[in-house]
DSSP file (Angstrom, degrees, kcal/mol; ACC not computed):
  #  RESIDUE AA STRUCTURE BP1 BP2  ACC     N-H-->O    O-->H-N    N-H-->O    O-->H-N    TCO  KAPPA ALPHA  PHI   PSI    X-CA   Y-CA   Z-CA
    1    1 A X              0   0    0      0, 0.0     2,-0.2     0, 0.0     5,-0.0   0.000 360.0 360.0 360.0 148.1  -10.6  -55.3    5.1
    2    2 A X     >  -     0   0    0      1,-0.1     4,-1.2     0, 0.0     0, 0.0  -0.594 360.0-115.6-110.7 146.3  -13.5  -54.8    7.6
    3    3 A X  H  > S+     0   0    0     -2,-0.2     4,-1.3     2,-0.2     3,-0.2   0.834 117.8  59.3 -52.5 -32.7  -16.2  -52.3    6.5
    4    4 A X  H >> S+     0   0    0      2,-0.2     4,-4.5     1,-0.2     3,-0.9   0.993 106.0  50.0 -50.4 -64.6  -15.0  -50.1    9.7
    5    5 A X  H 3> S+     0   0    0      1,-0.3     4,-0.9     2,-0.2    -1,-0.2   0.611 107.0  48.4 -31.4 -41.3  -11.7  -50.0    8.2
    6    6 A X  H 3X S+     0   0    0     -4,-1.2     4,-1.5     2,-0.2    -1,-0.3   0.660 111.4  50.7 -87.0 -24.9  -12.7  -48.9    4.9
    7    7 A X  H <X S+     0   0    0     -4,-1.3     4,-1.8    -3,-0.9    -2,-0.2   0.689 113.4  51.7 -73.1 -31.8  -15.2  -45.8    6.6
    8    8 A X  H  < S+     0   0    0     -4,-4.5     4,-0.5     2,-0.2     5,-0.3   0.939 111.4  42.7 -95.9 -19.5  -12.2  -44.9    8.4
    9    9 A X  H >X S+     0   0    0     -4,-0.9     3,-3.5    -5,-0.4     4,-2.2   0.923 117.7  44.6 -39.5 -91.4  -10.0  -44.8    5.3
   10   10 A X  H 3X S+     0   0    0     -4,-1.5     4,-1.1     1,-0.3    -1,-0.2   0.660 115.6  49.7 -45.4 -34.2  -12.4  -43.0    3.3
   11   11 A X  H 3< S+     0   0    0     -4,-1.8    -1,-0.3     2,-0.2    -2,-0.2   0.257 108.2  55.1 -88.6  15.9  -13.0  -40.6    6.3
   12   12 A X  H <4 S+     0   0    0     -3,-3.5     4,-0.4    -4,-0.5    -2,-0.2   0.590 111.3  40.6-105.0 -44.4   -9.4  -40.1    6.6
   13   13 A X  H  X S+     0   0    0     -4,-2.2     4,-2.1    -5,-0.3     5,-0.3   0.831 108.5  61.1 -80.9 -23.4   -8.9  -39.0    3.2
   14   14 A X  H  X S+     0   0    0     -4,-1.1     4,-0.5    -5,-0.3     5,-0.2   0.697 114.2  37.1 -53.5 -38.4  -12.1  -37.0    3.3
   15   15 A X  H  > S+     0   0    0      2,-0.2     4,-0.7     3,-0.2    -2,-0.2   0.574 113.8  54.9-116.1   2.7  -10.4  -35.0    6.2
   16   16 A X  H  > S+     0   0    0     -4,-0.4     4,-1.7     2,-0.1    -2,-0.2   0.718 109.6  47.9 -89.3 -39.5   -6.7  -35.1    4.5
   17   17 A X  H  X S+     0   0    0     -4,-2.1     4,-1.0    -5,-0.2    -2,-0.2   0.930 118.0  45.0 -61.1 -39.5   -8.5  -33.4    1.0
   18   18 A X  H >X S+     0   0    0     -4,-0.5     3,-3.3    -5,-0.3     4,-1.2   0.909 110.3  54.6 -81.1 -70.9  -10.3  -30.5    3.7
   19   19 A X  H 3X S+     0   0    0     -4,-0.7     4,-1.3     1,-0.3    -1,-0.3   0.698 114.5  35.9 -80.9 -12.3   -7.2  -30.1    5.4
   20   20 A X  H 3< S+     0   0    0     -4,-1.7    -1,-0.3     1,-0.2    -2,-0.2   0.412 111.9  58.4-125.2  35.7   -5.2  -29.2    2.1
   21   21 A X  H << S+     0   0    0     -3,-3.3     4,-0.2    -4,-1.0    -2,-0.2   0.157 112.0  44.0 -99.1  -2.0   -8.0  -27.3    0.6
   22   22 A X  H  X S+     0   0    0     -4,-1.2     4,-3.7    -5,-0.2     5,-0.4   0.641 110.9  49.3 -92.7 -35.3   -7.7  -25.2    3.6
   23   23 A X  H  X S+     0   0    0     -4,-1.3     4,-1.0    -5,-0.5    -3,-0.1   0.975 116.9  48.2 -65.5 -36.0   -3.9  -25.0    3.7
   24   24 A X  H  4 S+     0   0    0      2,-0.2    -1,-0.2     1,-0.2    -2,-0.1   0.853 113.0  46.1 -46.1 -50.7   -4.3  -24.0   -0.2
   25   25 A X  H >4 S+     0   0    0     -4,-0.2     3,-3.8     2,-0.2     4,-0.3   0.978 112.0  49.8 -55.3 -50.2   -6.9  -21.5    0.5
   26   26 A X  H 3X S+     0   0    0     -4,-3.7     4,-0.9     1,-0.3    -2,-0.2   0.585 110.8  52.3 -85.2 -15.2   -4.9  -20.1    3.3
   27   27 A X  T 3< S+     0   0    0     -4,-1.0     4,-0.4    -5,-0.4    -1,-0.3   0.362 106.3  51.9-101.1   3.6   -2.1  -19.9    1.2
   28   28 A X  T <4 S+     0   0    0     -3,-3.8    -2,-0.2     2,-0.1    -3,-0.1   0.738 106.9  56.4-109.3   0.5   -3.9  -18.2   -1.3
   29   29 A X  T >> S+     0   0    0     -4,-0.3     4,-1.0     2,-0.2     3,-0.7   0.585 101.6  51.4 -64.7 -49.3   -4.9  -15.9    1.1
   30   30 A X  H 3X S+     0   0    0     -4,-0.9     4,-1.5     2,-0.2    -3,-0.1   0.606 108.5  51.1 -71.1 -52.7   -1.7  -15.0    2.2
   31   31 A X  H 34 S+     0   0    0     -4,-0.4    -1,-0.2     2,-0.2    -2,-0.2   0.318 107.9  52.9 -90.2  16.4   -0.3  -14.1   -1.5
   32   32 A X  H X> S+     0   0    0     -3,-0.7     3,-1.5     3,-0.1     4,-0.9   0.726 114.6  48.5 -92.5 -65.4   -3.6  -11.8   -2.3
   33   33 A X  H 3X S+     0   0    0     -4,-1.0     4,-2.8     1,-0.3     5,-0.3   0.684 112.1  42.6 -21.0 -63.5   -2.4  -10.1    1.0
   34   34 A X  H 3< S+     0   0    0     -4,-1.5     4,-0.4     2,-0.2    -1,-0.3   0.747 116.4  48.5 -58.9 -38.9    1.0   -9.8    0.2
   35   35 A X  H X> S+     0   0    0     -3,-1.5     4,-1.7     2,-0.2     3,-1.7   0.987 111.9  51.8 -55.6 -76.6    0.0   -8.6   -3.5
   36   36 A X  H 3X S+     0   0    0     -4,-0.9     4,-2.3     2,-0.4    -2,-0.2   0.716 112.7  45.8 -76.7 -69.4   -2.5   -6.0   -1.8
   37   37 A X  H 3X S+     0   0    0     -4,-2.8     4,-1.7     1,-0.3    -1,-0.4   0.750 113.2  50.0 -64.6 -17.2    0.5   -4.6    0.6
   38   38 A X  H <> S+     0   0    0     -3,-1.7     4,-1.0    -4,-0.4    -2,-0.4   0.947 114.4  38.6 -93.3 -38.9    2.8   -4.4   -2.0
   39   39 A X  H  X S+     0   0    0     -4,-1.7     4,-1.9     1,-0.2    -2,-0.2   0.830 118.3  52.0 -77.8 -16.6    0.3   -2.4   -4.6
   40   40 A X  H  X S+     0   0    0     -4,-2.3     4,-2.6    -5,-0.3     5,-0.3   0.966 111.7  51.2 -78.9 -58.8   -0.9   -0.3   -1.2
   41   41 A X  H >X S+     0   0    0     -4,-1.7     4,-1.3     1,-0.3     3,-0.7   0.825 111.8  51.0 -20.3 -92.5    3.4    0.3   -0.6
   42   42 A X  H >X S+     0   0    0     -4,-1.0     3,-1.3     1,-0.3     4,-1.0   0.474 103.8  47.9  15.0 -96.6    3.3    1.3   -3.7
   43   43 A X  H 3X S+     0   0    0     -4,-1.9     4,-3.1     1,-0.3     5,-0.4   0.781 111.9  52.8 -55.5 -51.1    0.7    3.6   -3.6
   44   44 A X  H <X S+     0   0    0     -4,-2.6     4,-1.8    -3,-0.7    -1,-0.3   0.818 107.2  49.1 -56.9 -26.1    2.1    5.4   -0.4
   45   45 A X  H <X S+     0   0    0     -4,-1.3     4,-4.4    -3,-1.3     5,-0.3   0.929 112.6  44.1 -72.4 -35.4    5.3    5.9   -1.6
   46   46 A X  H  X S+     0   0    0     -4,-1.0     4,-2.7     1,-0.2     5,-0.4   0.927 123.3  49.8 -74.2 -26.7    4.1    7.7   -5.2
   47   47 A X  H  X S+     0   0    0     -4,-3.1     4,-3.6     3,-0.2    -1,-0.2   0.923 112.0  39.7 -51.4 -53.1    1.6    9.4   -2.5
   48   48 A X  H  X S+     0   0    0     -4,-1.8     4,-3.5    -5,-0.4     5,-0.2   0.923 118.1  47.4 -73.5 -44.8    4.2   10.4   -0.1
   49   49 A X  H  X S+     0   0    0     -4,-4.4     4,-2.0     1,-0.2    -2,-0.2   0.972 110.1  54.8 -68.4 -29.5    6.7   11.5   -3.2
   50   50 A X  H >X S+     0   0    0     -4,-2.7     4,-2.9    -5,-0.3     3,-1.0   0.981 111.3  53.5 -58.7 -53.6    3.2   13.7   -5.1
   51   51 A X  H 3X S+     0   0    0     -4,-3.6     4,-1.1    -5,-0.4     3,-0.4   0.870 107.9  42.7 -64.3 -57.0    3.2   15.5   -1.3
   52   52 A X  H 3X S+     0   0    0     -4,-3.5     4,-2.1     1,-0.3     5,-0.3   0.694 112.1  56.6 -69.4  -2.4    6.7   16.6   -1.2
   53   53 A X  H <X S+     0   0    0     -4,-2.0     4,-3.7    -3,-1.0    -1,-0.3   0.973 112.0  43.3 -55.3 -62.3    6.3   17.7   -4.8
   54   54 A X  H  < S+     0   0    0     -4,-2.9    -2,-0.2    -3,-0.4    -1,-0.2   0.693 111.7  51.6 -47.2 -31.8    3.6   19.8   -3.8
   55   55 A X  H >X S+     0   0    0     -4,-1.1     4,-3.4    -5,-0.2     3,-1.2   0.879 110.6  45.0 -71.2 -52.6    5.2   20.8   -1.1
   56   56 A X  H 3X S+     0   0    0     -4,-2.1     4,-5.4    -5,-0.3     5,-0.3   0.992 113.5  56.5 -37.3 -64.2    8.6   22.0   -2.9
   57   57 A X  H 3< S+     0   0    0     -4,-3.7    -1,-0.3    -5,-0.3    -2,-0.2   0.482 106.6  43.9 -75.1  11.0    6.4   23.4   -5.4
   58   58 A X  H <> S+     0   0    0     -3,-1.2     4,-2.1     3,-0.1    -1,-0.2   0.371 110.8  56.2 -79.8 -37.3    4.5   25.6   -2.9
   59   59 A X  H  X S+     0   0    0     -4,-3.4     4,-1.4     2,-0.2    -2,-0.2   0.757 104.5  53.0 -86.6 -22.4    7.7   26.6   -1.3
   60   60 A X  H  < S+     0   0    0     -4,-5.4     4,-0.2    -5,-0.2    -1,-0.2   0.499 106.2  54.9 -81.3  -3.1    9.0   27.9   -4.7
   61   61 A X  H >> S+     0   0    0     -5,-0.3     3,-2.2     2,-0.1     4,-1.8   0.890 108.1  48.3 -78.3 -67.3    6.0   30.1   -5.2
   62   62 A X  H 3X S+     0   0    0     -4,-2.1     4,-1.5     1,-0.3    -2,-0.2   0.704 109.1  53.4 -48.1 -28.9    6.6   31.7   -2.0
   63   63 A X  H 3< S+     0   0    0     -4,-1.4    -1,-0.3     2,-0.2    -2,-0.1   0.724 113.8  37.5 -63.4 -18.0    9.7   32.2   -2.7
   64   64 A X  H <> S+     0   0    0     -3,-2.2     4,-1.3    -4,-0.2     3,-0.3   0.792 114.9  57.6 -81.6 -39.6    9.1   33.8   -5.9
   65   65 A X  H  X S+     0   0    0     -4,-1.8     4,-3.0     2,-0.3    -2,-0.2   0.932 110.6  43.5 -59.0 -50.6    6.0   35.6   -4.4
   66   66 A X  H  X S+     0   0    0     -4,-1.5     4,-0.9     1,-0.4    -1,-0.2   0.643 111.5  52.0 -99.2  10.7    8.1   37.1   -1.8
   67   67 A X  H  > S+     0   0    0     -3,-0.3     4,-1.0     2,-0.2    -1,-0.4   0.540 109.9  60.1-106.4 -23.7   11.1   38.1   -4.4
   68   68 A X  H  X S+     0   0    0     -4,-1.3     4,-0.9     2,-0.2    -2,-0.2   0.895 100.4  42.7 -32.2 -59.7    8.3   39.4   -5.8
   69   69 A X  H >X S+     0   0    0     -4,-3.0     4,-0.7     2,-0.2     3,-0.5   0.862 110.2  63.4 -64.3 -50.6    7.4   41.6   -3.0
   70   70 A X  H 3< S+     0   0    0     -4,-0.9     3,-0.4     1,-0.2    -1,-0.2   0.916 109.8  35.7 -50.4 -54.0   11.1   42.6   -2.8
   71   71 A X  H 3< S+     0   0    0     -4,-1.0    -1,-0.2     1,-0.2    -2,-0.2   0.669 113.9  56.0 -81.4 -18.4   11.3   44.0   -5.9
   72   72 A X  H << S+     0   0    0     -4,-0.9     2,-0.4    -3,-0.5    -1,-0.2   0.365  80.6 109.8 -78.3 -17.1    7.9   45.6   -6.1
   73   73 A X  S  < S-     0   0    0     -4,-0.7     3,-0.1    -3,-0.4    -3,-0.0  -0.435  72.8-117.8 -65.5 120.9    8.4   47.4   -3.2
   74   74 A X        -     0   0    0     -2,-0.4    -1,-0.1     1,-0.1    -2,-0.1  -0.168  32.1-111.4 -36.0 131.3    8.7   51.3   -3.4
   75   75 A X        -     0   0    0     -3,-0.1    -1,-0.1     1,-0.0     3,-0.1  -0.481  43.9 -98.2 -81.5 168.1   11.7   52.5   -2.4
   76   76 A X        -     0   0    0      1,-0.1     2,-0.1    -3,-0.1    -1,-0.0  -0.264  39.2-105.1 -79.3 169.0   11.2   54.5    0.8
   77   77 A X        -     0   0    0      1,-0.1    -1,-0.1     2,-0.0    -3,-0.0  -0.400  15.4-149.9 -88.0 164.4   11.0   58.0    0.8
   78   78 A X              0   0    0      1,-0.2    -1,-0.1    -3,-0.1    -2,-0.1   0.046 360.0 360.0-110.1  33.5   13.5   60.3    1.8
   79   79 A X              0   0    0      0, 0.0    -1,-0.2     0, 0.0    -2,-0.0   0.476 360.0 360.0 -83.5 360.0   11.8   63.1    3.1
């Protein structure tokens, strides 16, 4: 084995180790990402269900406010 031979060995495994410490990386990249959109999912759905709660529960004050109003009301006069 020729000294050439042996630089291009050793520089062949030198660029097989980078290329699957990148594919590693990139794949570890990929499942923080995936984590990240699923705890962000997450968050928009408990987000999305907190508005229509609020919303519900806004629309059952006004409805109570304005059965409020109904009942509060004077009756009208008859004069």
């Amino acid at each position: 084995m020729s000294g050439n031979d042996a630089r291009y060995d050793a520089d062949s495994a030198v660029l097989v180790a980078a290329k699957q410490k990148a594919a590693l990386q990139e794949h570890a990249k990929m499942q923080w990402l995936a984590c990240f959109d699923s705890a962000l999912s997450a968050a928009e759905v408990g987000l999305e269900r907190k508005q229509r709660e609020r919303r519900a529960a806004q629309r059952a004050a006004e409805a109570q406010d304005a059965a409020r109003g109904q009942r509060n009301r004077p009756a009208p006069s008859r004069c």
